[in-house]
N, C-alpha and C positions, 0 to 999 in steps of 0.2 A: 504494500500500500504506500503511497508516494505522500513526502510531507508537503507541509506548504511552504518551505523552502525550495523542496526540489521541483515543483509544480513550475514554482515562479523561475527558474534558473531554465527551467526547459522552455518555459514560453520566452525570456530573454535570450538564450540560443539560438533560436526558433526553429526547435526540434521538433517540437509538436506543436498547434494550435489548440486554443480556449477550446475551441468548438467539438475539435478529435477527443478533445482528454473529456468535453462536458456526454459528448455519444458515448464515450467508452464506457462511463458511467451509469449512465440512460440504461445502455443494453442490460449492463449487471443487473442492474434492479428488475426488468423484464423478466430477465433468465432465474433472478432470486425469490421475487416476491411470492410464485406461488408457493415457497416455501416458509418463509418467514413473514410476509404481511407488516414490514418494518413499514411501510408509508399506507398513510390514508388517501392523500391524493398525491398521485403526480405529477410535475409539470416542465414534458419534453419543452413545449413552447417557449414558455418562461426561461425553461436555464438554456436551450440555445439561441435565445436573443439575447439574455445576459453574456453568454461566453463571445459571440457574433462582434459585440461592443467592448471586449475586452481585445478581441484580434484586431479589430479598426484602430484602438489609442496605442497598440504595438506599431502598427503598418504606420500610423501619424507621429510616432515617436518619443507620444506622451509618458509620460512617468506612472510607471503602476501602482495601484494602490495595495492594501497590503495584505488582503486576501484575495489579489486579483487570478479567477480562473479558479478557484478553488469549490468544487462539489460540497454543498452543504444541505443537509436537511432540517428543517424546521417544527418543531414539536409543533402542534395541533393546537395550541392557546395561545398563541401568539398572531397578532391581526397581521395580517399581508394584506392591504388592498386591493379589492378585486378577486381573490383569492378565497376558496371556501375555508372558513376558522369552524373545528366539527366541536372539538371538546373532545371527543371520544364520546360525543353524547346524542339521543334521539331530538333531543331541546334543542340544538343547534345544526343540525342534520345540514339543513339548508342554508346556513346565516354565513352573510358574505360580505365582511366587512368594506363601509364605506371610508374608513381610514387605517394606517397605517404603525404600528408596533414603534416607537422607538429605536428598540432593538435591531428589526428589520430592515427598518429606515437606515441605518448607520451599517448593516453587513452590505446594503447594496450599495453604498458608496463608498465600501471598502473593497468593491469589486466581486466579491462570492458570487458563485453561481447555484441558482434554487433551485435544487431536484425535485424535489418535492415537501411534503406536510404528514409530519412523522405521527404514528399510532403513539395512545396514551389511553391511561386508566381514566373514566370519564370524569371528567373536571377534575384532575391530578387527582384523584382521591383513590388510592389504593397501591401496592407492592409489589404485582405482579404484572400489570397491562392486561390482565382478567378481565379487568370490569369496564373494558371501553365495546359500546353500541357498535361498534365500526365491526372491528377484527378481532380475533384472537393473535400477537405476534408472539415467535416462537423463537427460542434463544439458538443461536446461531452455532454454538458450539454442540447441542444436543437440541433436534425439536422437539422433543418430548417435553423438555423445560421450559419454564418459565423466563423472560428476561430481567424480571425483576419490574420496577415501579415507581412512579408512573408515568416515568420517560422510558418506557423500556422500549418503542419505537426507536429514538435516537440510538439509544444505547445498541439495541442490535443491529441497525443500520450502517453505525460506525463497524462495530466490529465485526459484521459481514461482507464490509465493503463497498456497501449500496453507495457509501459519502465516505470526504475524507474528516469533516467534521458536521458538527450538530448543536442545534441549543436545548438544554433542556429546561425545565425548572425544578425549583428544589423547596417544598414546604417541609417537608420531614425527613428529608433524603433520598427523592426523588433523581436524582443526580447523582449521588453517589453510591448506594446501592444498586442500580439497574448496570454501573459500571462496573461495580462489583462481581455481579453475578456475568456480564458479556467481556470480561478480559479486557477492558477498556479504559481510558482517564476518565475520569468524573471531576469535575472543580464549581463547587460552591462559593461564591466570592462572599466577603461581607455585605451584609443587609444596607441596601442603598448605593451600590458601589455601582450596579446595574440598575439600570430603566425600567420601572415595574407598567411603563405606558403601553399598552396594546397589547397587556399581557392579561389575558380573563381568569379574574379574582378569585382562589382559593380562600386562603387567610391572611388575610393584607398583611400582619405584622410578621408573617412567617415567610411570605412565596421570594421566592431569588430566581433573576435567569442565569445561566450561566451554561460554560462548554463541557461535550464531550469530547476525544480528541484519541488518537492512535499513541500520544506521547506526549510527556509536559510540554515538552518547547513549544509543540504546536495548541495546546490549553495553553499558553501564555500570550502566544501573539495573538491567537483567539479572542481573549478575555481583555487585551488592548484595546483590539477593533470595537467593543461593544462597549467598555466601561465607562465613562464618563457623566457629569452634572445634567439633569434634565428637566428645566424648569414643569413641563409639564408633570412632573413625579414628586410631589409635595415632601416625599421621603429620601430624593434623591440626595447623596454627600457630594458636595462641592470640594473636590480635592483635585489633587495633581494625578496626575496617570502617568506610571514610570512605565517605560520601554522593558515590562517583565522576562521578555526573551533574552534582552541585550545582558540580563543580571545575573544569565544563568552564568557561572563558573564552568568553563568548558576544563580544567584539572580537577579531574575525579579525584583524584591524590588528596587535592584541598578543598573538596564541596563538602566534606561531611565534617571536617577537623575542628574540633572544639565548640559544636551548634549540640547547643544542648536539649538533649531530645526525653520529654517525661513520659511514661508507660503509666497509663492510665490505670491503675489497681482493681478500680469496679467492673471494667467491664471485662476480667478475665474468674472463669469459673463457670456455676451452674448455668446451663442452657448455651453455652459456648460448644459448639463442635469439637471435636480434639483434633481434627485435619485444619481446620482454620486455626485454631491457637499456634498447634506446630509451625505455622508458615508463617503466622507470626512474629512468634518468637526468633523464626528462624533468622528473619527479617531484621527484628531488633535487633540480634548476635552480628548482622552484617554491618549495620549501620555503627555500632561500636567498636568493629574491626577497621573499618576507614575514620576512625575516629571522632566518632560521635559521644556524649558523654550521657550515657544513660543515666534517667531517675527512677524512681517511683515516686509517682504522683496520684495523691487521694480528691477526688473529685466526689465529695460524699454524699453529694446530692445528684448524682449523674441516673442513679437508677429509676429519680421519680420525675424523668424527662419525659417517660412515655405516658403517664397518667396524667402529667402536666400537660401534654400535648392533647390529647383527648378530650379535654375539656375547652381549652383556648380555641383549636384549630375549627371544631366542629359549631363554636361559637360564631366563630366568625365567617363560616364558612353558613352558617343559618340568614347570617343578617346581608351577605352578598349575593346568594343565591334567589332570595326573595324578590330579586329583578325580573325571575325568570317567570311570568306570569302570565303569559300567552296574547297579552297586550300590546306591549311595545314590540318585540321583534321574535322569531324564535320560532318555535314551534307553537300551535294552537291546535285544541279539539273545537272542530269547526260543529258538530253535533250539538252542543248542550245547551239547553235550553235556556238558562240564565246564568249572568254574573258569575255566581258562586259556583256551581257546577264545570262553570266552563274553567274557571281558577283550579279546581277541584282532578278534573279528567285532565290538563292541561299537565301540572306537577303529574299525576299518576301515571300517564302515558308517555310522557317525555325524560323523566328522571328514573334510573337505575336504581336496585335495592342500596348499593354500599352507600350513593349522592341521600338517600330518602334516609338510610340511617342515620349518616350523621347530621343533616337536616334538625333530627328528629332528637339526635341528642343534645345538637348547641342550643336547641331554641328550650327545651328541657331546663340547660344550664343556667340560658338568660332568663327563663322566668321568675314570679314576684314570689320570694320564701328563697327565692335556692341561689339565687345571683351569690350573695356572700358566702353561701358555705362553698361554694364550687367553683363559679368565674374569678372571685375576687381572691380566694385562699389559692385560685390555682397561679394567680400572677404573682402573689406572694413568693410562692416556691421558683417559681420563674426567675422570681431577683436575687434568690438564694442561688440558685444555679450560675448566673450571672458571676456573682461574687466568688464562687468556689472558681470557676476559672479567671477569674481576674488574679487571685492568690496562685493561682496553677500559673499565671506566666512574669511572677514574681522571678520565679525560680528558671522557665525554661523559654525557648524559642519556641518548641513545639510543642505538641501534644500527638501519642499515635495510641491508636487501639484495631480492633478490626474492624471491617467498616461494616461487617452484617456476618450476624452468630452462625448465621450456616451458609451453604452454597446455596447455587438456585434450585429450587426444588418443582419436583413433575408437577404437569399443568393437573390443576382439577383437584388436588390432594390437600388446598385447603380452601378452595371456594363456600366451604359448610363451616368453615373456625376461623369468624373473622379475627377473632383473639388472637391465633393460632397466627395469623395473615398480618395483624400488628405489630408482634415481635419481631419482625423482618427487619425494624426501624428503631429497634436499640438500642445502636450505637449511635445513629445519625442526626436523630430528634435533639438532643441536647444542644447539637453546632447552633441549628436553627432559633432555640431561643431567645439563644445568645449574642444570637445575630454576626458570629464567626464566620470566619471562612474557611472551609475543606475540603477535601482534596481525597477523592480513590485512586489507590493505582495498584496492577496487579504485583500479585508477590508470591505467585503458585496456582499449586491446583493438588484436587482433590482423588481421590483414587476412579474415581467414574470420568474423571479428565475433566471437574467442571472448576472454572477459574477460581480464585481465594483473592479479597480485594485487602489492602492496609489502606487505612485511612489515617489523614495527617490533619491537624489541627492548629491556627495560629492565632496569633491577637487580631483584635481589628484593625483591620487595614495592614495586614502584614501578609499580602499574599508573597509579595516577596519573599521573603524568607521560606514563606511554604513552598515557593514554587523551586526556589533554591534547592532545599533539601529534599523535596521530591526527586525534581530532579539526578541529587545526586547518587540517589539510590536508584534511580530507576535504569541509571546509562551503564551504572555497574554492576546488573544484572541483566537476564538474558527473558526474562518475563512478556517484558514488553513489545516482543518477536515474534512469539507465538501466536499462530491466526486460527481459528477455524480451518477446515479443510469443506469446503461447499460442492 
């Protein structure tokens, strides 16, 4: 699979054309989807008039920009203009946004070219890409599996080849998990770091966009191209944007020497795999052999991220949803007889069981008697969490654990335990509270050959350093090679 280094060096050569490299792509997806169903829609059209206008500013002389020519797929919640935005949902089947993502807005004048609109669990709510109306997509390494959630679209895309990169979003580990589980980069940036504009609303205070990617470098110049202040995102950090790629340490000898790396204590034990801990570990033993300085670090509030989650997310995920009312835009039951009814058949025939559950649990939450034992005690815990890693990077640069307690696991074997379906998100809920940025990258596999992700954790606004010591584990192992065989 070709980076976006070597894309752009071949189109300055002029070995190959935007256009050859945007078909060579096109066909893979042809040739793949009836296997994995990694996109909801495709758009030959789209990405060969974008690659078309990349070959004209070569032929004119222009200066390229810095994902110019580069295959990219787009998660399903994110607006493209003109463009079907599905959700992974029946509510949105048909809705075709009249404006434009941020996000989007800023890859197409960074030059990427749009393959298509990646599968997702319907309205990010879910671990497996199970619960999206569209498709079922099937993890690229085994189809029997799951690709994880609820960018598991992107995530298997990437790692089958369909693209050379992808956005995904990240409310609980959306991003790094589904990378986890397809042998991929995952990168969570800090909360606000990226444009939450034309990106359809989860849990406001949780959702992140952010890259999937074949290797850090290419999550770095990735996460360049997109990150920046955007007045229209009331949440957006007005900061500098460092040239991430330029910081990586190309002396493996000195990318890991003296970066002090803390081993998260909580999340190793019950309900941990023992093939995931081992590749873990194995991990951490590499990282302190190039000279990393390991700790142990207690995060003693990290276990009650997922109960904490459960309550906020689905909070907020009740009071954004409530737009969806067969009124303004969307799907409608054209049948019923009045107002209420049609409100009524409208939610029931358009939203999936997992969307109606938690629905049904945040509006629960925000009701009059239970707001303070549960919404209010839950953000409590929230700031305690906050604070247990503000203290965790007193001490360290990073933080690592594993990024999800097990591999991916066969499709269908937990669609009856959504319980079962939330631990998936373990490890990765707590980054999101905290509004941190994180990072999967693979560090093995398992005896059925399916991937083992490490996830890495830094302060805010420290992707740097994240992406440093990713990186320096990642060039000094042989992980990041291994592809699927399709």
């Amino acid at each position: 699979m070709p980076s976006i280094a070597q894309i752009r060096q071949t189109l300055l050569n002029k070995e190959r054309s935007a256009t050859e490299i945007a078909q060579e792509f096109l066909d893979r997806i042809a040739h793949l989807e009836p296997k994995l169903h990694s996109f909801v829609t495709v758009t030959p059209e789209v990405a060969i008039a974008q690659a078309q206008a990349i070959d004209a500013a070569i032929a004119a002389g222009d200066p390229l920009p810095i994902l110019a020519g580069v295959p990219i797929g787009i998660k399903d919640n994110m607006c493209v203009k003109g463009m079907p935005t599905t959700c992974g949902s029946n509510m949105l089947k048909n809705f075709v946004p009249p404006y434009e993502a941020t996000v989007t807005a800023k890859l197409r004048a960074a030059g990427a070219v749009m393959v298509g609109k990646t599968n997702l669990d319907e309205f990010a709510m879910g671990s497996s890409t199970e619960n999206s109306a569209i498709a079922l997509t099937a993890n690229p390494w085994n189809t029997a599996y799951v690709p994880g959630g609820s960018s598991g679209g992107s995530a298997a895309a990437v790692s089958g080849g369909e693209c050379v990169i992808a956005t995904g979003s990240d409310t609980g580990g959306s991003i790094r998990q589904p990378a986890s589980y397809c042998g991929v980069v995952g990168l969570k940036p800090t909360y606000g770091l990226v444009s939450r504009f034309g990106l359809v609303a989860f849990a406001s205070s949780l959702d992140q966009i952010g890259p999937f990617a074949n290797t850090v470098e290419d999550a770095a110049i990735f996460l360049r191209a997109i990150a920046g202040y955007d007045p229209k995102d009331s949440t957006s950090i007005n900061t500098e944007i460092p040239d991430y790629a330029a910081l990586l340490t190309p002396d493996l000898t000195q990318s890991l020497k003296g970066k002090k790396v803390g081993v998260i204590t909580e999340t190793f034990g019950e309900g941990l795999d023992s093939e995931v801990e081992a590749s873990v570990r194995k991990a951490i033993a590499h990282m302190e052999s190039m000279g990393a300085e390991i700790y142990e670090i207690s995060c003693p509030r990290f276990r009650y991220g997922l109960p904490t989650y459960y309550i906020i997310a689905p909070s907020e995920a009740s009071a954004n949803l409530a737009r969806y009312d067969g009124v303004k835009y969307g799907f409608r039951d054209e049948s019923a007889e009045n107002l209420l009814s049609m409100y009524e058949n409208t939610r029931e025939q358009g939203f999936g069981a997992e969307v109606k559950r938690r629905i049904m649990i945040g509006t629960y939450v925000l009701s009059a008697g239970y707001y303070d034992a549960y919404y209010l005690k839950a953000q409590k815990v929230r700031t305690l969490i906050v604070q247990d890693f503000q203290k965790a990077f007193e001490q360290v640069d990073v933080l690592v654990c594993p990024t999800a307690p097990t591999t991916a696991f066969k499709a269908g074997s937990k669609t009856e335990d959504p319980l079962g379906m939330y631990l998936s998100d373990l490890m990765t809920i707590p980054v999101n509270l905290a509004g941190l940025p994180g990072i999967s990258i693979p560090c093995g596999f398992d005896s059925k050959g399916m991937p083992i992700g490490l996830q890495m954790i830094s302060n805010v606004l420290r992707e740097d350093v994240l992406l440093q010591v990713a990186y320096g584990y990642e060039q000094s192992t042989e992980w990041h090679k291994q592809k699927p065989s399709l």
